[in-house]
C-alpha positions as CSV (number, residue, x, y, z in Angstrom):
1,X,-15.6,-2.6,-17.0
2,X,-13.1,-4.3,-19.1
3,X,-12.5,-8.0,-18.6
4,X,-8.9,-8.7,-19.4
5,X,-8.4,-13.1,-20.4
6,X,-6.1,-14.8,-18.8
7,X,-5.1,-16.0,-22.2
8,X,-4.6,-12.1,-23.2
9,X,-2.8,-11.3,-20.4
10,X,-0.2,-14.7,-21.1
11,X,0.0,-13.1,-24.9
12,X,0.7,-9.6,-23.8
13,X,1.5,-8.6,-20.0
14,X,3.9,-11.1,-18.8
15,X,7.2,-11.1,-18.9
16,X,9.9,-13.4,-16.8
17,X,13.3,-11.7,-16.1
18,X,15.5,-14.4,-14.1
19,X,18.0,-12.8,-11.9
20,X,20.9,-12.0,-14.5
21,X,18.2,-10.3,-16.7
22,X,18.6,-13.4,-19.8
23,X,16.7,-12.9,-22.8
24,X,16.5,-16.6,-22.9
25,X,13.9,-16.2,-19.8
26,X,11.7,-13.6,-21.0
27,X,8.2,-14.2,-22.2
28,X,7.6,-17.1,-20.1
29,X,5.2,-17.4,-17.3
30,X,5.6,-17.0,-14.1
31,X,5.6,-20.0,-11.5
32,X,5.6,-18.1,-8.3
33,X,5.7,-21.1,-5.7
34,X,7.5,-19.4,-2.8
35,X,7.1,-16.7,-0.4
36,X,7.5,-13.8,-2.0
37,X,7.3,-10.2,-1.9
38,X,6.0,-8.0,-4.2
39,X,6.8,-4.6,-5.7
40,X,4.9,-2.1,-7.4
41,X,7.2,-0.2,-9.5
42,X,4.9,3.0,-10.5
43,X,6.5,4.5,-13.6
44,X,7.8,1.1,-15.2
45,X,3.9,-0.5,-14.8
46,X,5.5,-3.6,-13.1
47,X,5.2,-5.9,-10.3
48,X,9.1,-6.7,-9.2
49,X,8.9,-10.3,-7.4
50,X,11.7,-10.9,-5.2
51,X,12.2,-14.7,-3.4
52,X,12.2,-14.0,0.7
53,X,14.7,-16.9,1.3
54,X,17.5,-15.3,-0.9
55,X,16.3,-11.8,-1.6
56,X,16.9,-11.8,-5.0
57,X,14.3,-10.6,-8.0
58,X,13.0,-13.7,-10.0
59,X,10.5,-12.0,-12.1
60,X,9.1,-9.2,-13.4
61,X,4.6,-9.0,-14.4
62,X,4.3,-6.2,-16.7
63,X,1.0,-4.3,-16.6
64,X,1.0,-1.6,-19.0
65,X,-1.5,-3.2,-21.2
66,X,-2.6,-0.9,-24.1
67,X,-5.9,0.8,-25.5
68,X,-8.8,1.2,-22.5
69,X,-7.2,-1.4,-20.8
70,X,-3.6,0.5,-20.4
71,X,-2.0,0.9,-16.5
72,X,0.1,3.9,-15.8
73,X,0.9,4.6,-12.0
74,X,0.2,1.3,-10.2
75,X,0.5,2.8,-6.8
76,X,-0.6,0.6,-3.7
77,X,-1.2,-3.2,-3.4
78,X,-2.9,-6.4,-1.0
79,X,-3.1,-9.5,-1.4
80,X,-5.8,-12.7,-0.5
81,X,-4.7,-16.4,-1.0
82,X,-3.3,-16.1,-4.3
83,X,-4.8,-13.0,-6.0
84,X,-3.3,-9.4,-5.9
85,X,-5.4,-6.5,-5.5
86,X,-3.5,-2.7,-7.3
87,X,-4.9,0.8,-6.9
88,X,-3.8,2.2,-10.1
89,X,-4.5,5.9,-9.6
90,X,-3.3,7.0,-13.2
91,X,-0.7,9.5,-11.5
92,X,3.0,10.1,-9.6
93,X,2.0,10.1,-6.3
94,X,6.0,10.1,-4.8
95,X,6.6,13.3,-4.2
96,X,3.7,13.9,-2.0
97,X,-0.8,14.0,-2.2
98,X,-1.0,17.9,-1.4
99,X,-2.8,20.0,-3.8
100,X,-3.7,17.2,-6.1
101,X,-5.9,17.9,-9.2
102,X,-7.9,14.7,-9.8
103,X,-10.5,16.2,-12.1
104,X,-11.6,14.3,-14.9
105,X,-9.4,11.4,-14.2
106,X,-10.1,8.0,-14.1
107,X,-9.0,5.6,-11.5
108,X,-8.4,1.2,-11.6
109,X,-8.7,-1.8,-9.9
110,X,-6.5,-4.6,-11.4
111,X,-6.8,-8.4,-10.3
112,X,-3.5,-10.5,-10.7
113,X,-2.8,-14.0,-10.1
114,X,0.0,-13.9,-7.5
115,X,1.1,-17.1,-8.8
116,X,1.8,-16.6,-12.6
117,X,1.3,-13.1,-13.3
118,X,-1.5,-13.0,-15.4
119,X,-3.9,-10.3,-15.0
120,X,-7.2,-12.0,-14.1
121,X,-9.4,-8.6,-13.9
122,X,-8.7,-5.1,-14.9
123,X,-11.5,-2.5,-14.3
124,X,-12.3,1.2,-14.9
125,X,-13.2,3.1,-11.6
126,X,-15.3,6.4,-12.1
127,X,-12.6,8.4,-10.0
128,X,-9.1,8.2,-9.2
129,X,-7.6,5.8,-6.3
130,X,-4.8,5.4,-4.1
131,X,-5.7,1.8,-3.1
132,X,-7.5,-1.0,-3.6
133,X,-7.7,-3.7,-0.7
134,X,-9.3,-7.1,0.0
135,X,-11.9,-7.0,3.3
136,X,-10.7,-9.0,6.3
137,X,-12.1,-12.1,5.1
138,X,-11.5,-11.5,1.7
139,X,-15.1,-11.4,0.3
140,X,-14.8,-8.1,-0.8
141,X,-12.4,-5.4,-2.3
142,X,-12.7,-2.1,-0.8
143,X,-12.1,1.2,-2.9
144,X,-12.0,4.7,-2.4
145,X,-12.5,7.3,-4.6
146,X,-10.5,10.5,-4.7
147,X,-13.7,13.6,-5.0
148,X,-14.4,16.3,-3.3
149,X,-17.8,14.4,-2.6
150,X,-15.5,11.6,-1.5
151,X,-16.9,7.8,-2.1
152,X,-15.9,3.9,-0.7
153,X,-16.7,1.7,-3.4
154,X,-17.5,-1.9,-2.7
155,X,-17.4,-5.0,-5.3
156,X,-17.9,-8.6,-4.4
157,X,-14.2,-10.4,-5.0
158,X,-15.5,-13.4,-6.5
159,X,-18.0,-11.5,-9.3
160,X,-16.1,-8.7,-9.3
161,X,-19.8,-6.6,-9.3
162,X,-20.5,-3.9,-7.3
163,X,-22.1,-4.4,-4.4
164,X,-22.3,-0.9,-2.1
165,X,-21.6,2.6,-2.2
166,X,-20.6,4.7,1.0
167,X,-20.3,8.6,1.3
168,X,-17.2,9.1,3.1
169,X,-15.0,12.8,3.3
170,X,-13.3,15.1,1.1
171,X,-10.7,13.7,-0.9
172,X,-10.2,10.3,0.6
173,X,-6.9,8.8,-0.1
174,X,-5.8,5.1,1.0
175,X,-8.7,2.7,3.0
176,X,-7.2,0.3,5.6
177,X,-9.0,-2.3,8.2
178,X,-8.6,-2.0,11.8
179,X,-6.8,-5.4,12.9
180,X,-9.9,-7.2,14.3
181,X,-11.0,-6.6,10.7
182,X,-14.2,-5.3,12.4
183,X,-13.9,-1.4,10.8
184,X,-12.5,0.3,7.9
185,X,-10.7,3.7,8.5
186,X,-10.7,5.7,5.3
187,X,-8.4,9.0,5.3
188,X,-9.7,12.1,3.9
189,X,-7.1,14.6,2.6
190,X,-9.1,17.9,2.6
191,X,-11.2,17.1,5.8
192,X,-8.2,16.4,8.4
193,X,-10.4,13.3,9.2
194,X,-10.8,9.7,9.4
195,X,-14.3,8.1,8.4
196,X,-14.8,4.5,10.7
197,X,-17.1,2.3,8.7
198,X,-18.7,-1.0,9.8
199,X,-16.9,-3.5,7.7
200,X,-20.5,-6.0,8.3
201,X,-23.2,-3.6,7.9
202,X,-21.2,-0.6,5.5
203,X,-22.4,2.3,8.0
204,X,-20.4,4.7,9.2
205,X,-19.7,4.6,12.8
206,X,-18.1,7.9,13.2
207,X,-15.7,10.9,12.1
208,X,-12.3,11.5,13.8
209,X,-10.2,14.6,13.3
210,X,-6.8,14.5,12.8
211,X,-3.8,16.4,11.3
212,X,-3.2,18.4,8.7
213,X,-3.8,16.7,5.2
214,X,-4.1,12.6,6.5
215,X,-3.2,9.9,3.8
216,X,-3.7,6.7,5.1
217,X,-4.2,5.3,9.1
218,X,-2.1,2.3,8.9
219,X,-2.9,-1.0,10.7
220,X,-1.4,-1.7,14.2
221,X,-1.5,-5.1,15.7
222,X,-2.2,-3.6,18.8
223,X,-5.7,-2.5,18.4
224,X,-4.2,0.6,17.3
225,X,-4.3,3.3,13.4
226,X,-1.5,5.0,12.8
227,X,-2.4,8.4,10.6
228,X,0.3,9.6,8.7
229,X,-0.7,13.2,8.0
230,X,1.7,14.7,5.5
231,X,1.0,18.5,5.8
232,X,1.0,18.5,9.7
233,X,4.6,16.2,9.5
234,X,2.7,14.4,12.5
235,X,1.5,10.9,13.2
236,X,-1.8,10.6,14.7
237,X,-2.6,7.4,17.3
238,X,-6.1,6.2,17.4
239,X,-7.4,3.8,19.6
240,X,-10.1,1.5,17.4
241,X,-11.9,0.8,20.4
242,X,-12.7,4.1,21.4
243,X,-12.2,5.9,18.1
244,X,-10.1,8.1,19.5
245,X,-6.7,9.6,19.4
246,X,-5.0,9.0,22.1
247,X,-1.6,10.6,21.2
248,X,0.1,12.8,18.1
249,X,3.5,12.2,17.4
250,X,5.2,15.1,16.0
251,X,7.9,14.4,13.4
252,X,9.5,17.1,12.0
253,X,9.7,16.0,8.7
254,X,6.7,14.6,6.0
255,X,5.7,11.1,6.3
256,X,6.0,8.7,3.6
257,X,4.0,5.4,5.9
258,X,4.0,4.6,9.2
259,X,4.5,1.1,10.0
260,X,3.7,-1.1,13.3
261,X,6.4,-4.2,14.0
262,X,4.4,-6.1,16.5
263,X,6.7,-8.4,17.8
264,X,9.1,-5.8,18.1
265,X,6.3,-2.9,19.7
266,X,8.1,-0.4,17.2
267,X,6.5,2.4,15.1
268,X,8.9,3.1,12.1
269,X,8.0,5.9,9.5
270,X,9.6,6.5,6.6
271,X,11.2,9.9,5.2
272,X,10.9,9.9,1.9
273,X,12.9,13.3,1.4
274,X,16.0,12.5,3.4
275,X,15.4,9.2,2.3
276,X,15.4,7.7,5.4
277,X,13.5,5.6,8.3
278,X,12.8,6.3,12.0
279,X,11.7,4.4,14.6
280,X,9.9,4.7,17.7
281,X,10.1,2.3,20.9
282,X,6.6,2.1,23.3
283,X,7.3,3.4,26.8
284,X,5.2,2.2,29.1
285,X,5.9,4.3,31.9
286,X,5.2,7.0,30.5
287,X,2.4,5.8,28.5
288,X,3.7,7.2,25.1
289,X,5.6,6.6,22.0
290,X,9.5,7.4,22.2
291,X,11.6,8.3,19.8
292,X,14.5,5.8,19.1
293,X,16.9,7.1,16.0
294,X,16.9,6.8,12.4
295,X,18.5,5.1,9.6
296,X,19.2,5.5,6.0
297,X,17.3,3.1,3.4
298,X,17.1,5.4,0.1
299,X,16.4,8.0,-1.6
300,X,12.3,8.6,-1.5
301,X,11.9,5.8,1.5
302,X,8.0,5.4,1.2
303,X,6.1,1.7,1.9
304,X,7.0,-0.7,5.0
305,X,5.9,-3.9,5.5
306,X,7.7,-6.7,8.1
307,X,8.0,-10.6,8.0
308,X,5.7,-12.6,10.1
309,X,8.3,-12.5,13.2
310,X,8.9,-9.2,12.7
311,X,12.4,-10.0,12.2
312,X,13.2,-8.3,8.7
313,X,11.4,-5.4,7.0
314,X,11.6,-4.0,3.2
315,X,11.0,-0.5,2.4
316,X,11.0,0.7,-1.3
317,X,12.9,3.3,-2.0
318,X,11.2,5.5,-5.1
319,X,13.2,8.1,-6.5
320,X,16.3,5.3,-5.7
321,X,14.4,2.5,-7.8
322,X,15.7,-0.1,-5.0
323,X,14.3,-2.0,-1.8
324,X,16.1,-2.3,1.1
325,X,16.0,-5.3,3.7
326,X,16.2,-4.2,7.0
327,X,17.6,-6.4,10.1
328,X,15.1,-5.2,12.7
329,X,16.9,-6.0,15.7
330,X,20.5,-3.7,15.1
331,X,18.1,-1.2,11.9
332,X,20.6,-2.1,9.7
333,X,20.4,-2.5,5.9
334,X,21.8,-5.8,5.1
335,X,21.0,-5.8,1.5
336,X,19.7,-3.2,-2.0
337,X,17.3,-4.5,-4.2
338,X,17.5,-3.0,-7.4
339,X,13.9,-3.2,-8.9
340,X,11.8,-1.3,-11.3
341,X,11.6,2.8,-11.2
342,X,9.6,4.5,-8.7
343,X,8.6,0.8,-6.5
344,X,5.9,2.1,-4.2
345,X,3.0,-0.6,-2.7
346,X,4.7,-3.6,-1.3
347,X,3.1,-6.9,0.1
348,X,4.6,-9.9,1.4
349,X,3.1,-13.7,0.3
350,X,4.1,-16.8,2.0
């Protein structure tokens, strides 16, 4: 494990770019005191922050690091109070996960301060990751580790130490929570399955089978995951208190994420290849998910993530190297973030 200072990090990894780009701003810290999002840009190593009330990028945390301690391919990202949790899986992950070689290579979990940038733990992982995420209460940080003997690793978040081990599937890509923050669903590529794990005790609960080639089952408000399994272009519906799925969504096209908007009740996946979004309104009559229409965000639409009132969305676009915010209520883009180059994992802060 490698214990990056604060101090270091100040020194090396942070960099301010005010809105214009000045040189007169870089090299200062950041003093993020405003609800922000933030952007993982893959290839660049960064961390794009962009202000919610004017949607603008005012600053830039650089991660690349050097030696042991290096970052290439920041991929996914959560956040608790004011730390950041990134899965840095060493690789390009936009054009898809299928037939992935992860042999040999090492995965990371990085630690930044959400408010100034610095990087306040940076640690070696045994395997390759997709994500790394914070436990409901934030106690914990949750990993999984890409292996054909698939593994979740579990640290404590305040020591950073390692605290359990759990055998999950093959291949497990990203690890969510179900809402309730009771279970954690874990997707595994080369099974076509979903390992449920007891977020208290750390045992599994059960095995689901889905579709072809799962990446992640996102987290639905509505006591619902939402499996987006790239090989079988299908969303699978599972019901967390039954463990179930209760529906499959076929799509026609390869998912990037799928996305709940709870006060809305829509499901919006993204396209990544013709770099769009769709979106899917709840029926209640007929007890099933219909679809609505599409718009276009981007090329390489991947990652989702809503405001609070589920009024605005952003989606980063990768092979586009932009964001777009989304008006919710008319899917509209009403602005293009240009950020860093291939922007993946994005997280909103208030």
């Amino acid at each position: 494990m490698k214990n990056v200072s604060i101090i270091a990090s100040f020194v090396g990894a942070i960099l301010f770019t005010s809105c214009n780009n000045s040189d007169d701003n870089m090299d200062m810290p950041l003093n993020i005191d405003y609800p922000a999002a933030y952007i993982v840009n893959g290839e660049d190593a960064t961390v794009s922050v962009v202000k919610l009330s004017t949607n603008e990028v005012t600053g830039t945390i650089a991660l690349m690091g050097t030696g042991s301690d290096m970052i290439m391919w920041p991929h996914h990202i959560s956040s608790h109070q004011n730390h950041l949790a990134i899965g840095v899986p060493g690789m390009d992950l936009s054009a898809g996960h299928s037939g992935l070689n992860t042999s040999g290579m090492n995965g990371k979990l990085l630690i930044v301060d959400a408010l100034n940038g610095s990087i306040v733990k940076n640690i070696t992982l045994p395997l390759m990751n997709h994500n790394t995420i914070y436990s409901p209460n934030g106690n914990e940080i949750w990993v999984p580790q890409m292996d054909m003997n698939g593994k979740v690793l579990v640290y404590n978040a305040s020591a950073n130490a390692l605290i359990n081990t759990i055998n999950v599937g093959m291949m497990p890509a990203e690890l969510t929570f179900s809402s309730d923050g009771t279970k954690a669903y874990v997707a595994n590529g080369d099974d076509d399955s979903i390992t449920v794990i007891n977020t208290e005790t750390k045992a599994i609960i059960t095995t689901i089978t889905v579709g072809d080639n799962p990446v992640g089952a996102w987290t639905g408000s509505n006591a619902k995951m939402y499996v987006d399994n790239e090989d079988g272009q299908t969303i699978s519906v599972i019901d967390v208190a039954t463990n179930s799925v209760d529906e499959t969504i076929t799509l026609g096209f390869m998912p990037g994420i799928a996305s709940y908007n709870g006060p809305k009740n829509e499901l919006w996946v993204s396209d990544p290849m013709a770099g769009k979004v769709h979106y899917w309104t709840w029926d209640a009559g007929m007890n099933m998910w219909m679809h609505g229409s599409s718009f276009n965000t981007g090329a390489g639409a991947h990652a989702i993530t809503f405001t609070s009132d589920g009024n605005t969305a952003y989606v980063t676009n990768q092979t586009a190297n932009t964001v777009s915010v989304v008006n919710t209520t008319n899917h509209s883009v009403t602005k293009t973030i240009n950020v860093g180059r291939k922007p993946n994992g994005i997280v909103i802060k208030m």
